[in-house]
C-alpha positions in Angstrom: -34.0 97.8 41.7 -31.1 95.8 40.8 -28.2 95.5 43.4 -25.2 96.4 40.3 -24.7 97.9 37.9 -21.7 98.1 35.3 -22.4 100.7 32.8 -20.5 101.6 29.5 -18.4 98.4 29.2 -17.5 96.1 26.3 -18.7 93.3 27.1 -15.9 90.4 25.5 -17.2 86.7 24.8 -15.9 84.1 22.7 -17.0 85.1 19.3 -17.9 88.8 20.0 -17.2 92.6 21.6 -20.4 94.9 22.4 -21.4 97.7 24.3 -23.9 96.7 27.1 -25.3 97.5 30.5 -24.9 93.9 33.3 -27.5 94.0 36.2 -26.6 91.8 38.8 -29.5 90.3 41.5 -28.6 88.1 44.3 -25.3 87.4 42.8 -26.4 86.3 39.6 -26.2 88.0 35.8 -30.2 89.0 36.2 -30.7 91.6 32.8 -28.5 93.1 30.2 -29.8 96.5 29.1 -28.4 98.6 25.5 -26.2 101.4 26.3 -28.2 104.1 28.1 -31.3 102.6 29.1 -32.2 103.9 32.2 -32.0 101.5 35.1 -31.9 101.5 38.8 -29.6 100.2 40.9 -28.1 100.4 44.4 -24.9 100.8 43.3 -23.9 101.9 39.5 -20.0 100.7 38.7 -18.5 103.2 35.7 -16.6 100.3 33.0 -15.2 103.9 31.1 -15.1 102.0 27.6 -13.0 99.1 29.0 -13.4 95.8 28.1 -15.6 93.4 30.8 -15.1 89.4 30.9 -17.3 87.1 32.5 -14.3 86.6 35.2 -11.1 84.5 34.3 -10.7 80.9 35.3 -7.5 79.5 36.4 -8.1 75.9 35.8 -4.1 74.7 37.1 -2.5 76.5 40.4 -1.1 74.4 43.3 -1.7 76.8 46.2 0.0 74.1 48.7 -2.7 74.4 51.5 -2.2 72.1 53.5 0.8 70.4 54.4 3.4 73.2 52.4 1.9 76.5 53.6 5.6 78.1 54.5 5.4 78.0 50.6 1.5 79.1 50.3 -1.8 79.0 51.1 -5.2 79.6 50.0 -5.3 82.9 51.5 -2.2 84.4 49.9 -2.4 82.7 46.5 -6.0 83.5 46.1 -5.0 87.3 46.9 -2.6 87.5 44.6 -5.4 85.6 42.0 -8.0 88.4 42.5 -5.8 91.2 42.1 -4.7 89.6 38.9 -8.8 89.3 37.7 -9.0 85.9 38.4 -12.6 84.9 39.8 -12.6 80.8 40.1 -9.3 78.6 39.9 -9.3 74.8 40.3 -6.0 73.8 42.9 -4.3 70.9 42.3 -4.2 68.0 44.8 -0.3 68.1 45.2 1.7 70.0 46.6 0.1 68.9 49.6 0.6 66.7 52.6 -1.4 65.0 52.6 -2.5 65.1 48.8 -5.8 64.6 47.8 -6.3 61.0 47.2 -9.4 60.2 49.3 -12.5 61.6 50.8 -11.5 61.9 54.6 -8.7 64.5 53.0 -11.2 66.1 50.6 -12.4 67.1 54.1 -10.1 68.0 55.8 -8.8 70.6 52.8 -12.1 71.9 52.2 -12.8 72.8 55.7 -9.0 74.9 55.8 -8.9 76.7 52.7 -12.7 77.6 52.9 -12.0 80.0 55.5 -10.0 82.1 53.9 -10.2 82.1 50.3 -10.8 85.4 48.2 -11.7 83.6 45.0 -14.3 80.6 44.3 -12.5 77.4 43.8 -12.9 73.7 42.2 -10.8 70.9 43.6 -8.8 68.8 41.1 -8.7 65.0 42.9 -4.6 63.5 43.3 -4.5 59.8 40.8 -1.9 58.1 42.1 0.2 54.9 41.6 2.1 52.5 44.0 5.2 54.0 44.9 6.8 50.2 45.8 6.3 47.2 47.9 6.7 48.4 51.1 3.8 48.3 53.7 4.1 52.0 54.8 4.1 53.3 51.4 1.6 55.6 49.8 -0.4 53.0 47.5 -2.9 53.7 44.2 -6.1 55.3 45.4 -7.8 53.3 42.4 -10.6 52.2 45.5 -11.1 56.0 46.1 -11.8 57.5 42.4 -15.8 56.9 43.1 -15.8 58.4 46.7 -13.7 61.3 45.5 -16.2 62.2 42.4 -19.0 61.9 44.4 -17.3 64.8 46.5 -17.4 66.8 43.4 -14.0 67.1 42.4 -13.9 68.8 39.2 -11.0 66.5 37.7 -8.0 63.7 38.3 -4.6 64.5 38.0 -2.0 62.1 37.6 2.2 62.1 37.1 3.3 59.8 34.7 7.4 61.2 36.0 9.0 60.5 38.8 7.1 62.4 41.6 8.3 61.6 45.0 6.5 59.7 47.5 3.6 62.0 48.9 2.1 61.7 45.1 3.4 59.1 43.7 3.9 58.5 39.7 0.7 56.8 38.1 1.9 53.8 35.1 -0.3 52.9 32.0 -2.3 50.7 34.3 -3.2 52.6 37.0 -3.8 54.9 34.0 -6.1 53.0 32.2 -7.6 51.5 35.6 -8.6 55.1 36.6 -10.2 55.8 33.2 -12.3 53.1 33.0 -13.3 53.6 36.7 -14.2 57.1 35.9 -15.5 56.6 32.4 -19.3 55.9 33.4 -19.1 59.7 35.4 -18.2 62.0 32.3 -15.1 62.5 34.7 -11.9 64.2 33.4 -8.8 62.8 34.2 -5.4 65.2 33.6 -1.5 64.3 33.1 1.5 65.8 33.5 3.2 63.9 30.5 6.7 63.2 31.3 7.6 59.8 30.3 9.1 58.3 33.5 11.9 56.1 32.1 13.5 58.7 30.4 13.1 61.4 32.9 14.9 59.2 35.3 17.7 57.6 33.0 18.8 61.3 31.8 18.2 63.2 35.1 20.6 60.5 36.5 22.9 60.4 33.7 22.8 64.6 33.9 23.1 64.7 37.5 26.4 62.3 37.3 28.5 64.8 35.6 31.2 66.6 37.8 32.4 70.4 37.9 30.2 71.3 35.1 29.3 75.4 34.9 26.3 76.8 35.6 25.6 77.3 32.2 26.0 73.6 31.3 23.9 72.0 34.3 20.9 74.1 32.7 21.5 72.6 29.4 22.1 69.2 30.8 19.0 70.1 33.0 16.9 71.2 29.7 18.1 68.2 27.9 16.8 66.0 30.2 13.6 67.0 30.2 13.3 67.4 26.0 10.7 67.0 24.1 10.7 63.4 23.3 10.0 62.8 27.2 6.5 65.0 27.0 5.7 63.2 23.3 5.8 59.7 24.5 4.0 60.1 27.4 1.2 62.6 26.0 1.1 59.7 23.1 0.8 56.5 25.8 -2.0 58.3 27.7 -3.5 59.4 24.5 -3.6 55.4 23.8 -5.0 55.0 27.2 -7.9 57.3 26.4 -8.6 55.1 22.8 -8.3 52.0 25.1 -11.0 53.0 27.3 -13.5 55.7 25.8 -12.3 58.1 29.0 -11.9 61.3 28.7 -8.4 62.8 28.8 -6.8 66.4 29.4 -3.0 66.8 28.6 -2.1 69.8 31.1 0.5 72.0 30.6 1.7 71.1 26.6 4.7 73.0 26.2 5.6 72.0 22.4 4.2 72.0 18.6 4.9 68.5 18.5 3.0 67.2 21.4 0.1 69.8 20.4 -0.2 68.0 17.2 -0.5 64.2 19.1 -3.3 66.1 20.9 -4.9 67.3 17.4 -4.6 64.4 15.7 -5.9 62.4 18.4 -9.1 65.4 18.6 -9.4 64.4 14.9 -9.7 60.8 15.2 -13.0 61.5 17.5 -11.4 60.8 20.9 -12.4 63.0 23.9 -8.9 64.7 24.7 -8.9 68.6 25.6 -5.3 70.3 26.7 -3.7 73.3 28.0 -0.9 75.6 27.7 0.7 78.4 30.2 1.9 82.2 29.3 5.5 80.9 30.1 5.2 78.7 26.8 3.3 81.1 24.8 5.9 84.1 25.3 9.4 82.9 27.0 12.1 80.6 25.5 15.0 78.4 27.2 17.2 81.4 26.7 15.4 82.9 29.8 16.2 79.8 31.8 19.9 80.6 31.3 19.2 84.2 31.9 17.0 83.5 35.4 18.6 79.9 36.5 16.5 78.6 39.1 13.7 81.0 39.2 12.6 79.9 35.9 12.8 76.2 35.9 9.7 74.2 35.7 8.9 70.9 33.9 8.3 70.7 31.0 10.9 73.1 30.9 11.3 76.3 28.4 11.4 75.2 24.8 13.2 77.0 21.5 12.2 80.1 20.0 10.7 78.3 16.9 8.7 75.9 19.1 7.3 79.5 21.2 6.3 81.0 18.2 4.8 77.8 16.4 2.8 77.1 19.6 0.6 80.0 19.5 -1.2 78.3 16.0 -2.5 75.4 18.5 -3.8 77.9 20.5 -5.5 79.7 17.8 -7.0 76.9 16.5 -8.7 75.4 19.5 -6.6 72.2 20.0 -4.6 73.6 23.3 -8.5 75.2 24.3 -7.5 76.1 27.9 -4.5 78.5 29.3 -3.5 78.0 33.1 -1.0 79.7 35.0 0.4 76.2 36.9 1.2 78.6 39.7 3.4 76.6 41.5 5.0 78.5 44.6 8.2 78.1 46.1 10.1 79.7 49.8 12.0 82.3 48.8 15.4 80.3 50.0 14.2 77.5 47.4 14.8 79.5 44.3 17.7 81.6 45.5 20.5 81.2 42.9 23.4 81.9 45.2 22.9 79.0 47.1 20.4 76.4 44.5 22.0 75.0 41.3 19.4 74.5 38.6 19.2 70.8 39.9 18.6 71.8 43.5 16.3 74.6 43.2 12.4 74.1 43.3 10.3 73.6 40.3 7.6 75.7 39.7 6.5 79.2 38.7 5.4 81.8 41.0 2.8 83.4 38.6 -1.0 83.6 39.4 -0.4 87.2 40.0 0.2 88.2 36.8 -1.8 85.8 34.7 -4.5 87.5 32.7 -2.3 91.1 32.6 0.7 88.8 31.0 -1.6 86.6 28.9 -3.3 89.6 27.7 0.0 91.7 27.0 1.3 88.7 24.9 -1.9 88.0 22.9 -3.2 91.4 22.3 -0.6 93.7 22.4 2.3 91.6 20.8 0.6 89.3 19.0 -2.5 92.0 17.3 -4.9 88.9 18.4 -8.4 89.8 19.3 -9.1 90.5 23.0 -11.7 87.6 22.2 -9.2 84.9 22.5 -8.9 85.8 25.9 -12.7 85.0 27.0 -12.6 81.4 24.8 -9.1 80.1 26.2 -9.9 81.7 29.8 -13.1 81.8 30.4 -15.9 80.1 28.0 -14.0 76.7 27.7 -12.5 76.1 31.0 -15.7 76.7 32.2 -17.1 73.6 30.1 -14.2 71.3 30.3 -14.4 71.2 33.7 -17.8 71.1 34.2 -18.7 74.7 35.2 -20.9 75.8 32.9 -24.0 76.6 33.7 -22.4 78.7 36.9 -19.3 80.0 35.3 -17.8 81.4 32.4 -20.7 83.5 30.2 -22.5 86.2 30.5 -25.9 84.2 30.7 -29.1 85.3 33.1 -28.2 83.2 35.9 -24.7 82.8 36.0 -22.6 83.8 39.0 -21.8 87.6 38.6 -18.3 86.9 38.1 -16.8 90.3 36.2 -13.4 91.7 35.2 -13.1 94.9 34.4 -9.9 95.5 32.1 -8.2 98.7 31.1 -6.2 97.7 27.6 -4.0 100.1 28.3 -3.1 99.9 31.7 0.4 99.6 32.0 2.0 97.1 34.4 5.1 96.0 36.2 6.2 93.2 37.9 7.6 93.9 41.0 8.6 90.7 43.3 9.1 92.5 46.4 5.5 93.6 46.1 4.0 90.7 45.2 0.8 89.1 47.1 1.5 85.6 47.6 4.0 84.1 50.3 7.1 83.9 47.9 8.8 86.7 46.5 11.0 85.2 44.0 9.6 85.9 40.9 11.6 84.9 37.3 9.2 87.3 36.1 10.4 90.1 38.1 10.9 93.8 36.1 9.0 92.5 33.4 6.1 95.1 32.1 3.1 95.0 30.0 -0.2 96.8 29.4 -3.8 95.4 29.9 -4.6 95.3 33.5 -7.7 94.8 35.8 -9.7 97.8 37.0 -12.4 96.2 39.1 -12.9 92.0 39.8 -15.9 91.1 41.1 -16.9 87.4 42.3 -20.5 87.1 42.3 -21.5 90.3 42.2 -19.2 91.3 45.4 -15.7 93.6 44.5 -13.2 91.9 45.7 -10.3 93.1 44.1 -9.5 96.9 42.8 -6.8 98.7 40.7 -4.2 96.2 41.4 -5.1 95.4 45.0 -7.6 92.5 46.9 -10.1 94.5 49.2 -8.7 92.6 52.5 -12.5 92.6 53.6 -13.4 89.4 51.3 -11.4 86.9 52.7 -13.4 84.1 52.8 -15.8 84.8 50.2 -14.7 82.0 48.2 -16.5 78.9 48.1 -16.4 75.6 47.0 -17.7 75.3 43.4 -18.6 71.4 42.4 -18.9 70.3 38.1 -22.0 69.6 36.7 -20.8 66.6 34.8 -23.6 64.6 33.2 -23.3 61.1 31.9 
């Protein structure tokens, strides 16, 4: 007898839809069964023709835990994640104090956010550069790349714009330093590609200019963070990653032009992968204007034209991984009565409405194939990250991760009843259809209709790659 069962489903992978029974043992996919085969279980979960994923994998959130938790933490982002059918997300090693640069704070995270976390996690390890000369400042943690991929970190991320000095900005040479460190472990190393010389030059030249309207400090604000800034730098890492044979992922690519540096790099051989987020896939810099602070994040929000165009990288594998960059912020931090565009926080709240919003955009607007949703979220995050094997199929032997989605379930965006700590929300009012039903996390429920069952706090745990050399 089999501990679950999900009857009439349709099951979704990468390349196909089909009616099936999932038995779950232990935790683990143990049998599929054709549709009305008779098989016991102790418990028997009704699918009702919806379609079932093999969970969804968030592969960029900052959750902020610790050092920022008046902004988050594990427990209320990953709430907010399972309600939302996410079943593994990887948190990034900033925004937190201190960031994740070594092993002795590899510890000291994991043994806080493993005690209440909702959803199984990976760990992406901080890459950072020297900030400047002075003795107490934070210094490149080149020494601590081994130590930290021995604590199975499932990738590097490094800034190449200004950053602050609790994660400070990685140059070429840290960059190529860390790559051909890394190189001999199959590690991934990711980049937030903002070309630091230009960010600074036009944020300072931006910044300079006096009794400007709100309307023009979010142009001068969106002008300073244009495309050219995310080319350059996606194309000087990309030469990193030719330099040394290391494997590269370009994280958040919010433009057609930088997605094709990424496929014609893929073309010449080299071992780049990148990402996109809903917010580039469905909303414009018109919605900046329309939002102000709420909506500004970097890259910023590109031109219709560049929206639209951005989905064809998406369809044809070269952007093979869509993340939410959940990226919290106080409530008082994105209040437009008091923040200008230049002083409000940067970042999105949105892990709560991740898959529902991807899944509105791509099957509903777009007529794509509910498939696209298991390759970009599921199946290839899963291997580019080293999961495989645990996560992201429905294979005998995999964790039990399942989503249950109703198509047409409609959905609304309401701030005030959000999850997570913040309750500013650009995406506030907005509505859609395709929502989660049921989200189970190895074989446990943990999130139903809309709402995390309060009961599995803590059943998250640590999840480490399975790189090979």
């Amino acid at each position: 007898m089999y501990d679950l069962l999900i009857t009439n489903g349709r099951l979704v992978t990468p390349d196909r839809m089909f009616e099936a029974q999932i038995a779950v043992q232990d935790g683990k996919f143990a049998a599929f069964f054709a549709p009305g085969a008779l098989v016991e279980a102790k418990e028997t979960v009704d699918a009702q023709g919806h379609l079932v994923y093999p969970g969804i994998i968030d592969c960029h959130a900052h959750l902020n835990e610790p050092g920022f938790e008046y902004r988050e933490d594990f427990e209320t982002a990953s709430r907010a994640a399972v309600a939302a059918g996410c079943t593994t997300l990887i948190d990034m090693p900033l925004n937190n104090d201190p960031s994740l640069m070594n092993k002795e704070i590899f510890d000291l995270k994991l043994s806080k956010i493993s005690k209440h976390s909702y959803v199984d996690y990976g760990l992406w390890g901080g890459l950072v550069g020297d900030l400047d000369d002075k003795l107490d400042s934070v210094k490149n943690n080149m020494a601590d790349l081994e130590d930290l991929e021995a604590c199975g970190v499932a990738a590097f991320k490094g800034f190449t714009c200004p950053n602050g000095p609790l994660f400070p900005t990685v140059n070429l040479g840290n960059i190529r330093k860390a790559l051909e460190i890394l190189k001999p472990y199959n590690a991934l190393c990711g980049f937030h590609c903002e070309e630091f010389g230009q960010v600074l030059e036009r944020e300072k030249e931006a910044k300079a200019q006096t009794e400007l309207s709100r309307t023009e400090k979010i142009r001068a604000f969106l002008n300073a963070h244009d495309v050219w800034t995310e080319y350059v730098a996606t194309k000087n890492v990309i030469d990193m990653a030719r330099a040394t044979g290391g494997r590269v992922h370009i994280c958040h690519v919010s433009h057609p032009m930088v997605a094709q540096a990424v496929k014609d790099a893929q073309h010449e051989g080299l071992p780049i992968t990148a990402e996109t987020c809903p917010h580039y896939l469905g909303f414009t810099e018109d919605f900046v204007f329309e939002k102000g602070g709420p909506a500004k994040c970097t890259p910023p929000l590109r031109e219709q034209e560049d929206v639209d165009h951005l989905w064809d990288y998406v369809l044809d594998g070269t952007l093979s991984c869509v993340g939410s960059d959940h990226s919290p912020a106080a409530d008082e931090e994105k209040d437009n009565a008091t923040k200008d565009i230049w002083q409000a926080w940067g970042g999105l709240n949105a892990i709560q409405f991740f898959l529902p919003m991807m899944f509105d955009m791509a099957v509903h607007q777009k007529g794509l194939s509910p498939m696209l949703i298991a390759r970009v979220m599921d199946y290839n995050p899963a291997k580019i990250f080293g999961f495989y094997g645990q996560k992201g199929a429905f294979e005998i032997g995999f964790d039990a991760d399942i989503v249950i989605l109703d198509p047409d379930k409609s959905w609304r965006c309401d701030q005030e009843k959000l999850y997570t700590k913040g309750h500013v929300s650009c995406f506030d009012g907005l509505t859609g259809k395709g929502a989660p039903t049921h989200t189970f996390i190895r074989g446990e429920l943990v999130a139903a209709d809309g709402s995390y069952i309060e009961a599995r706090k803590g059943h998250g745990t640590f999840i480490r790659p399975k790189h090979s050399k």
